[in-house]
Structures are given as C-alpha cells and as structure tokens.
DSSP file (Angstrom, degrees, kcal/mol; ACC not computed):
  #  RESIDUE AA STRUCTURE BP1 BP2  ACC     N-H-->O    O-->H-N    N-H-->O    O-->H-N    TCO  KAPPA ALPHA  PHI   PSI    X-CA   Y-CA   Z-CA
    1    1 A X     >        0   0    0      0, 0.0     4,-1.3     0, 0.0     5,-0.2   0.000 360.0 360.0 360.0 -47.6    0.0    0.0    0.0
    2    2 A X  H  >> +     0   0    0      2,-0.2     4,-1.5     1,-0.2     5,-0.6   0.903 360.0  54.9 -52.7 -49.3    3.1    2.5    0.9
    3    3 A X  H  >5S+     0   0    0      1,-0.2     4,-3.1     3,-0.2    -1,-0.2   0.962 112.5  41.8 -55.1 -62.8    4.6    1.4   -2.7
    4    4 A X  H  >5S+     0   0    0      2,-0.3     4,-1.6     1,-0.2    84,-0.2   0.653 112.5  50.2 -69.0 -22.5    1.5    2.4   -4.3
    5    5 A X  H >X5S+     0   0    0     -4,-1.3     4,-1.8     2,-0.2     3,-0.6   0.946 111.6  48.5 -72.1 -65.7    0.7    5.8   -2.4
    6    6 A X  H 3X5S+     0   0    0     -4,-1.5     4,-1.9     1,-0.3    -2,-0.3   0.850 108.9  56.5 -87.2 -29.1    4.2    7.1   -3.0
    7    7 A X  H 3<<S+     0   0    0     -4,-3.1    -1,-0.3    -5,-0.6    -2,-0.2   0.950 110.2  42.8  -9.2 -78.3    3.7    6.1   -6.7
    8    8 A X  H XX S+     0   0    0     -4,-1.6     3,-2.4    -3,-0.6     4,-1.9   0.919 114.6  59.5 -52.5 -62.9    0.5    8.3   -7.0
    9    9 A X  H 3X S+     0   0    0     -4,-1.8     4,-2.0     1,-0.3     5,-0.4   0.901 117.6  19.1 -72.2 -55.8    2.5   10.8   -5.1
   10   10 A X  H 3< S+     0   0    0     -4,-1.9    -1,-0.3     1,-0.2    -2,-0.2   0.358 122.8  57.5 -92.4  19.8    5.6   11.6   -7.2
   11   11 A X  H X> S+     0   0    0     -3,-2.4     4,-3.1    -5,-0.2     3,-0.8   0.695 114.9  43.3 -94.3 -51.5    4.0   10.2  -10.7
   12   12 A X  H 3X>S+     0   0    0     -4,-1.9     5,-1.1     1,-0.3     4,-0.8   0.865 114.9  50.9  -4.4 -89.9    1.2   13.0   -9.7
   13   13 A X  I 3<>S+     0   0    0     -4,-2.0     5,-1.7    -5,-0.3    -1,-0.3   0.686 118.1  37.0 -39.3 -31.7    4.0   15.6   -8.7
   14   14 A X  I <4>S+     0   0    0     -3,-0.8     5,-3.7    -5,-0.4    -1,-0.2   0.930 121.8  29.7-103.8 -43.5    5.8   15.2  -11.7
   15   15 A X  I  <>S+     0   0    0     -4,-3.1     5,-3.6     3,-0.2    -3,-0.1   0.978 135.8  26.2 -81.7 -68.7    4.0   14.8  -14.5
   16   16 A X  I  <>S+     0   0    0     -4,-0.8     5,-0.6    -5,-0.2    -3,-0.2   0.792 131.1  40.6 -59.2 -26.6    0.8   16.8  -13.4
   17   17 A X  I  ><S+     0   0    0     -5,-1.1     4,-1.1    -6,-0.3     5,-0.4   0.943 129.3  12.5 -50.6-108.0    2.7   19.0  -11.1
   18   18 A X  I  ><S+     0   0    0     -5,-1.7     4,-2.0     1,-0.2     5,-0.5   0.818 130.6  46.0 -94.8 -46.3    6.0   20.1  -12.3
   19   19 A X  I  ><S+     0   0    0     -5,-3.7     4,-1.3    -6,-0.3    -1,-0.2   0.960 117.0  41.5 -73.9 -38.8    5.7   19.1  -16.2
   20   20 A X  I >><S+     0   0    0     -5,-3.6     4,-1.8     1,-0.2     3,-0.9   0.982 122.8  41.4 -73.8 -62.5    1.9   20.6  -16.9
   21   21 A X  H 3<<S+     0   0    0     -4,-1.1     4,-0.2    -5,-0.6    -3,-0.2   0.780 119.7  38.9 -44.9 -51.3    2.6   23.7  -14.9
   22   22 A X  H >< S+     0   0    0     -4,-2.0     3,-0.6    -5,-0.4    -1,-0.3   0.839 114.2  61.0 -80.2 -16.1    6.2   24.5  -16.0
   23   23 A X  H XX S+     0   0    0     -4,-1.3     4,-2.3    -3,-0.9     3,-1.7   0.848  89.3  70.3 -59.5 -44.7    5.2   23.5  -19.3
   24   24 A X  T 3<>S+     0   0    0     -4,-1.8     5,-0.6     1,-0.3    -1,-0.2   0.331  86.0  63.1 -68.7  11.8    2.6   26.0  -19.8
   25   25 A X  T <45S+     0   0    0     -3,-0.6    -1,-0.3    -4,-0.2    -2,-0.1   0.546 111.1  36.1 -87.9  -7.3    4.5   28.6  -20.0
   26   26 A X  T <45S+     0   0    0     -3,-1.7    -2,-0.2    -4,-0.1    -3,-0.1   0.708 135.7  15.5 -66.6 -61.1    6.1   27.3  -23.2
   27   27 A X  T  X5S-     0   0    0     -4,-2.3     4,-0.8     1,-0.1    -3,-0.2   0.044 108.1-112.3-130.5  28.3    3.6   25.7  -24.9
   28   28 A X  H  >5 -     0   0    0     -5,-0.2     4,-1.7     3,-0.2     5,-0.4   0.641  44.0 -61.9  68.6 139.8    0.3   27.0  -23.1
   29   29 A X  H >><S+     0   0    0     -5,-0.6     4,-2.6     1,-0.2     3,-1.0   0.891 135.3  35.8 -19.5 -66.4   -2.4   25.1  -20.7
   30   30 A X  H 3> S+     0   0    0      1,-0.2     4,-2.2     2,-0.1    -1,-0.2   0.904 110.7  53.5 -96.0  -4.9   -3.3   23.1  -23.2
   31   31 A X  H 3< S+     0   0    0     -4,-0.8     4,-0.4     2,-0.2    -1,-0.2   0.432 113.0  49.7 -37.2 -31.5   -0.4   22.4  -25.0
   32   32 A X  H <X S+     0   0    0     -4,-1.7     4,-2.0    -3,-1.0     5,-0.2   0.842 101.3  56.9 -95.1 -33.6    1.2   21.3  -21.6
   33   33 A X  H >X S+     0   0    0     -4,-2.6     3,-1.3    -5,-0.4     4,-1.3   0.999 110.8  52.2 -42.7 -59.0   -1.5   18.9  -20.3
   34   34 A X  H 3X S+     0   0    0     -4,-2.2     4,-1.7    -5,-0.5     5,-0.2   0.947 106.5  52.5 -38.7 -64.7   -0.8   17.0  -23.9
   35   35 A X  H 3> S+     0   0    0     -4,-0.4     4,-0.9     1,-0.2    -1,-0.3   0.614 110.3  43.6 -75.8   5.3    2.7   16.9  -23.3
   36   36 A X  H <X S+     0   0    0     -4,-2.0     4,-2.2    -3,-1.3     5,-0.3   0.798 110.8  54.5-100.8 -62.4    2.4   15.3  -20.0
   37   37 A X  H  X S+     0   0    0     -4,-1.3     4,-4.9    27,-0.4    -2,-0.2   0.771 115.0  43.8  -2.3 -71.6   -0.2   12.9  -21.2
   38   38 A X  H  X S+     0   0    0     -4,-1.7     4,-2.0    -5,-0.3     5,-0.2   0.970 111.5  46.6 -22.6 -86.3    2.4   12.1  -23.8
   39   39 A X  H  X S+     0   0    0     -4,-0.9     4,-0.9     1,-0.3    -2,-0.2   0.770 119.7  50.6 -64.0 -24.6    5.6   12.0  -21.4
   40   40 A X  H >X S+     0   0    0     -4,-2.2     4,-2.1     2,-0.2     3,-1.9   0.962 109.8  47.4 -61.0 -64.9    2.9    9.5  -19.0
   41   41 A X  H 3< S+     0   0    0     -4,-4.9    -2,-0.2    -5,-0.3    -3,-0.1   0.879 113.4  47.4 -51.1 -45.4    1.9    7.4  -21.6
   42   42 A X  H 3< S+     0   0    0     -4,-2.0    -1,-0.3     1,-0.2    -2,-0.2   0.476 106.9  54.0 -81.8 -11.0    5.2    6.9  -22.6
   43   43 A X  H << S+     0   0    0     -3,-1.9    -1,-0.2    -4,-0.9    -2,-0.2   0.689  96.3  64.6 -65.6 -31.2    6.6    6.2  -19.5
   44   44 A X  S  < S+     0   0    0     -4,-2.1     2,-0.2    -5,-0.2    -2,-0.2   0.451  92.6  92.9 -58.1 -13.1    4.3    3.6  -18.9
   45   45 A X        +     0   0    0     -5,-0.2     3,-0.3    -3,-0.1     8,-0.1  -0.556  56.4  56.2 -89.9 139.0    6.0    1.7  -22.0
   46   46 A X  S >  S-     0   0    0      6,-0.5     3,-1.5    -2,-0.2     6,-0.1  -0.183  88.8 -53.8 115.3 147.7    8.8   -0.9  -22.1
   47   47 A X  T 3  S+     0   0    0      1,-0.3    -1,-0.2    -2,-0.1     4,-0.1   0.749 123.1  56.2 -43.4 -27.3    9.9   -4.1  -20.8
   48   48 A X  T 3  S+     0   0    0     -3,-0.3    -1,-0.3     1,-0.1     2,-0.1  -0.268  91.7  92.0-105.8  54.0    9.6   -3.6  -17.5
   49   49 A X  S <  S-     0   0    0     -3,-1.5    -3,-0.2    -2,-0.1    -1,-0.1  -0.747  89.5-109.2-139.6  89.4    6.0   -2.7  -17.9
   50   50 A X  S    S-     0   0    0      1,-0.2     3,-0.1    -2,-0.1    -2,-0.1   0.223 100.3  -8.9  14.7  78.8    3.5   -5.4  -17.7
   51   51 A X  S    S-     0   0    0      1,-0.2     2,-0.4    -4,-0.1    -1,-0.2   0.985  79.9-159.5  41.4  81.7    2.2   -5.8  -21.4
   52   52 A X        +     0   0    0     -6,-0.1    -6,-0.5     4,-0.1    -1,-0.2  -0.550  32.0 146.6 -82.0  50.2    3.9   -3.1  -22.3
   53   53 A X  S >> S-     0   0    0     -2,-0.4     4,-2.8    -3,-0.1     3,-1.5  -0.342  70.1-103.4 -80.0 163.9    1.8   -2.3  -25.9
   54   54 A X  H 3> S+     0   0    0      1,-0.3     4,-0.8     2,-0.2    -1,-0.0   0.515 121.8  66.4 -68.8  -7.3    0.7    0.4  -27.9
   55   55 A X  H 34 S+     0   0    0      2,-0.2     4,-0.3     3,-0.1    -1,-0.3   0.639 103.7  43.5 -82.2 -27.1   -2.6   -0.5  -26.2
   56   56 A X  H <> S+     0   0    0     -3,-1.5     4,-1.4     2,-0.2     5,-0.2   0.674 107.3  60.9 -60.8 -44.4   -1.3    0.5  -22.9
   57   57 A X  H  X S+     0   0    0     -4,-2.8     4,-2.1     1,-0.2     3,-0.3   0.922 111.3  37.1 -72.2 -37.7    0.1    3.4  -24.2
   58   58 A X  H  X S+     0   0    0     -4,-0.8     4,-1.6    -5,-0.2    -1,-0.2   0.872 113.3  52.4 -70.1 -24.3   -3.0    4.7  -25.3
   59   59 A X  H  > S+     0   0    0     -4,-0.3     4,-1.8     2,-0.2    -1,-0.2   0.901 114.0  45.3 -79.0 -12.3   -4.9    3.7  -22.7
   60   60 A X  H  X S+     0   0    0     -4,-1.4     4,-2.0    -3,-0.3     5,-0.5   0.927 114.2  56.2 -87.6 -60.4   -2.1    5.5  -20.0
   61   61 A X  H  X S+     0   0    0     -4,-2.1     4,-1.1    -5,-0.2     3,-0.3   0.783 103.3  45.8 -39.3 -46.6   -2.2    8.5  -22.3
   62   62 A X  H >X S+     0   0    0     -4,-1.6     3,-2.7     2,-0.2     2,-1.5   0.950 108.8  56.5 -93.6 -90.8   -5.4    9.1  -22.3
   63   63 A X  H 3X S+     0   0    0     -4,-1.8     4,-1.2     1,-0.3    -1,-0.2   0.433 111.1  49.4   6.7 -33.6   -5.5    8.7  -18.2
   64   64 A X  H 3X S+     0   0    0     -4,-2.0     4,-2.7    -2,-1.5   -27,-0.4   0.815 107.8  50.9 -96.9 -31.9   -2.7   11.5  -18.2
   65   65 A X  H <X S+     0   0    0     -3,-2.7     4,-0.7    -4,-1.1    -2,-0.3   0.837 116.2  41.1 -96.8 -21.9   -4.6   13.9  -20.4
   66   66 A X  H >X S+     0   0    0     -4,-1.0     3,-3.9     2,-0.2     4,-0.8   0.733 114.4  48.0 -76.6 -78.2   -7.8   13.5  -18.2
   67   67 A X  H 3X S+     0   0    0     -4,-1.2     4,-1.9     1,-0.3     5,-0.4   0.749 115.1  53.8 -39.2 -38.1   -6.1   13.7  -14.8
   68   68 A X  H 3< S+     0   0    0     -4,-2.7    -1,-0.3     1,-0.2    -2,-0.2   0.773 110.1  45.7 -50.9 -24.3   -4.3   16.9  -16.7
   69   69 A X  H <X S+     0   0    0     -3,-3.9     4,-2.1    -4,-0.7    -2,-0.2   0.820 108.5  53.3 -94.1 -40.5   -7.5   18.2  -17.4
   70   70 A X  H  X>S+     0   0    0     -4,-0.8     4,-3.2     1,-0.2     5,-0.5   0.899 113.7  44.3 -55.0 -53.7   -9.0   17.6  -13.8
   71   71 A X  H  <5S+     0   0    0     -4,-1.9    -1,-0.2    -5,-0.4    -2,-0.2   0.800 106.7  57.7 -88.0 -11.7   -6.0   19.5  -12.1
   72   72 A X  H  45S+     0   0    0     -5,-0.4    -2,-0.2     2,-0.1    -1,-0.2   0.936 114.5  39.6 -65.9 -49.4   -6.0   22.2  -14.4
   73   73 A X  H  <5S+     0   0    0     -4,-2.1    -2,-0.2     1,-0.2    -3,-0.2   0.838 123.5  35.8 -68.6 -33.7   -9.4   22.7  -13.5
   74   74 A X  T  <5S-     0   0    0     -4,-3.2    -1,-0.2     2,-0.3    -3,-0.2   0.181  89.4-145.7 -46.4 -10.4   -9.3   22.1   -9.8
   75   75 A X      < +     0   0    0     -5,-0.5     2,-0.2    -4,-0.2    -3,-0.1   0.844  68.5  95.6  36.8  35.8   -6.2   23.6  -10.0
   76   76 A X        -     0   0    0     -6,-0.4    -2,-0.3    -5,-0.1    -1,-0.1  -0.809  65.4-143.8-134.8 150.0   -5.2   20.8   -6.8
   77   77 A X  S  > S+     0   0    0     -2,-0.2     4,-1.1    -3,-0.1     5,-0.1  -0.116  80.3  93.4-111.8  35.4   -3.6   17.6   -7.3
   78   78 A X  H  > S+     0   0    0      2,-0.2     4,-0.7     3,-0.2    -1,-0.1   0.692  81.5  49.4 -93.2 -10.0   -5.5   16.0   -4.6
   79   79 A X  H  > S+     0   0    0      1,-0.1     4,-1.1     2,-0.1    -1,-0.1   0.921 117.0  42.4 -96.8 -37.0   -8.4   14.6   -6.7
   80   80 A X  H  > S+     0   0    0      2,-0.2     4,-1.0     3,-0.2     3,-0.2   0.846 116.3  48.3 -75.6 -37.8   -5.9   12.9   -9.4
   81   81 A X  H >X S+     0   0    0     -4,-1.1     3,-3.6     2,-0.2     4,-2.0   0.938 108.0  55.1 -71.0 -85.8   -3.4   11.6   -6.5
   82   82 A X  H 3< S+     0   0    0     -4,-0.7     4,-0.3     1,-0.3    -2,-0.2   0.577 116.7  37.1  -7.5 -45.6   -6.4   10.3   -4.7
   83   83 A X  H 3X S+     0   0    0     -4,-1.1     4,-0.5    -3,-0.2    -1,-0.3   0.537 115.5  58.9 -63.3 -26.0   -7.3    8.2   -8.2
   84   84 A X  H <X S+     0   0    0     -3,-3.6     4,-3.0    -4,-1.0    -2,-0.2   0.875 115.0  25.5 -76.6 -65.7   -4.1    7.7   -8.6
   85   85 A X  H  < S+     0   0    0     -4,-2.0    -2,-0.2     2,-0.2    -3,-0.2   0.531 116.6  61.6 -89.8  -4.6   -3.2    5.9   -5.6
   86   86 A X  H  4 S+     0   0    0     -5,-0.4     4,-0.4    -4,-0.3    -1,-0.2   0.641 116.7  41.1 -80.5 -34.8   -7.3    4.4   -5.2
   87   87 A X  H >X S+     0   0    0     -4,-0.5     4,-1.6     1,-0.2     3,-0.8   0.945 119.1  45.9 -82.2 -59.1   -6.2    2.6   -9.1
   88   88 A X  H 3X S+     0   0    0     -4,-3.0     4,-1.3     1,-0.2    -1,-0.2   0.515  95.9  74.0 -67.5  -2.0   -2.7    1.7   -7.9
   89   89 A X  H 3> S+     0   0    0      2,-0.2     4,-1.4     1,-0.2    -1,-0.2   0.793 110.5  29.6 -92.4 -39.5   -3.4    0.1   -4.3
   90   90 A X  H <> S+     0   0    0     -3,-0.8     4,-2.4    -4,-0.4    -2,-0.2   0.758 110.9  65.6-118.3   2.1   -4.6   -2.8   -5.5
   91   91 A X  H  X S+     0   0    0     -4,-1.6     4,-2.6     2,-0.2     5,-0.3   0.960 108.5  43.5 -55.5 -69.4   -2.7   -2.9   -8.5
   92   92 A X  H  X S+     0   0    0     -4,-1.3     4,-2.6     1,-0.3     5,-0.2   0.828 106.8  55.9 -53.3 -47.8    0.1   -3.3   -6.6
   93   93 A X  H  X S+     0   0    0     -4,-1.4     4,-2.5     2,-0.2     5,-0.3   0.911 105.9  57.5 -36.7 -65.9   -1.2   -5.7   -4.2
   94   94 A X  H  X>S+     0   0    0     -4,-2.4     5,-2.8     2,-0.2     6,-1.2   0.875 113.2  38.5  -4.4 -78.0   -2.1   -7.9   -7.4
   95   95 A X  H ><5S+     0   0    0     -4,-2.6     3,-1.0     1,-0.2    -2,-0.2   0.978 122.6  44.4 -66.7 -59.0    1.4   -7.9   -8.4
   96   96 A X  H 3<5S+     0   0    0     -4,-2.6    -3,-0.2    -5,-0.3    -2,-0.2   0.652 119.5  38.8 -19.4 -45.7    2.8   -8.2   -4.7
   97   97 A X  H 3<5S-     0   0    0     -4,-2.5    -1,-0.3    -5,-0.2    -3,-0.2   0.571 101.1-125.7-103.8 -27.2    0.9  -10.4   -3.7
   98   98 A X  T <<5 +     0   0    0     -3,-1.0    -3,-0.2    -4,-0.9    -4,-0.1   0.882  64.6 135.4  61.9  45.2    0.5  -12.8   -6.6
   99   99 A X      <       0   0    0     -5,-2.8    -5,-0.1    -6,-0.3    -4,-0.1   0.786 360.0 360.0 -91.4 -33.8   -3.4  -12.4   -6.5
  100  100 A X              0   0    0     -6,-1.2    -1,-0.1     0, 0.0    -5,-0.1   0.447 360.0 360.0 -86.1 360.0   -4.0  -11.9  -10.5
C-alpha cells in the first residue's frame, strides 16, 4: 500500500505537477496537459512494464490527459493523487501479492 501511495504521489508531482505547470509557459495550458499525457503514456511503455503495448500506451495516455485536465481545473492535485493511488493500491497488491 506504501509502494503504491508514494507512486500516485511523485507520478502526480511530476507529470501533473512540475511538467503541466512549467510546461505551460512554453507551450500553453493546453499544450502542456498534452505533453504530459504524452511523457505519462510513454513512461508507462517498455519491458519492465506489464504488457507493455501500444494499447497501454493509449490507454495511459489518455489517463494523463484527463487527470491533466482535472487539475487544471481544480487547480489541486489532490483529486488525481487520490485516483491515482485508489487505481494503484490494488494494482500493486495484485502484483505483490500474486493475487491476479
């Protein structure tokens, strides 16, 4: 459960935190939400990612560009960390645990 909180916390913090916000001063609100969507999805990608496909990637992408859109509008990252870490708790457990 501690793995999976502090997940949500610093995937939160960076991508919706520090990348959409210092990114929109470059490339504008919505211009940064995209490109942390992007820079999500695509972290989310690779061999040491659980069926790591282009089906993942879309589905991760599109996760990052709503939770980008939620804290832009709330202008908080407590409702997206809160989802974040409510999706990852038992994800993790899953894998941890060897329950899936």
């Amino acid at each position: 459960v501690l793995l999976a909180v502090a997940n949500a916390a610093q995937e939160e913090a960076s991508y919706r935190g520090a990348a959409q916000r210092w990114g929109a001063g470059a490339l504008g609100r919505r211009g940064a939400i995209l490109a942390q969507a992007l820079l999500f999805g695509s972290a989310h990608m690779g061999a040491d990612v659980l069926a790591g496909s282009l089906f993942i990637w879309v589905g991760m992408t599109a996760s990052g560009l709503v939770a980008g859109i939620v804290a832009d509008r709330t202008r908080s990252l407590l409702l997206t960390f809160a989802a974040h870490a409510a999706l990852d708790v038992p994800l993790a457990l899953a894998l941890t645990c060897r329950l899936a």
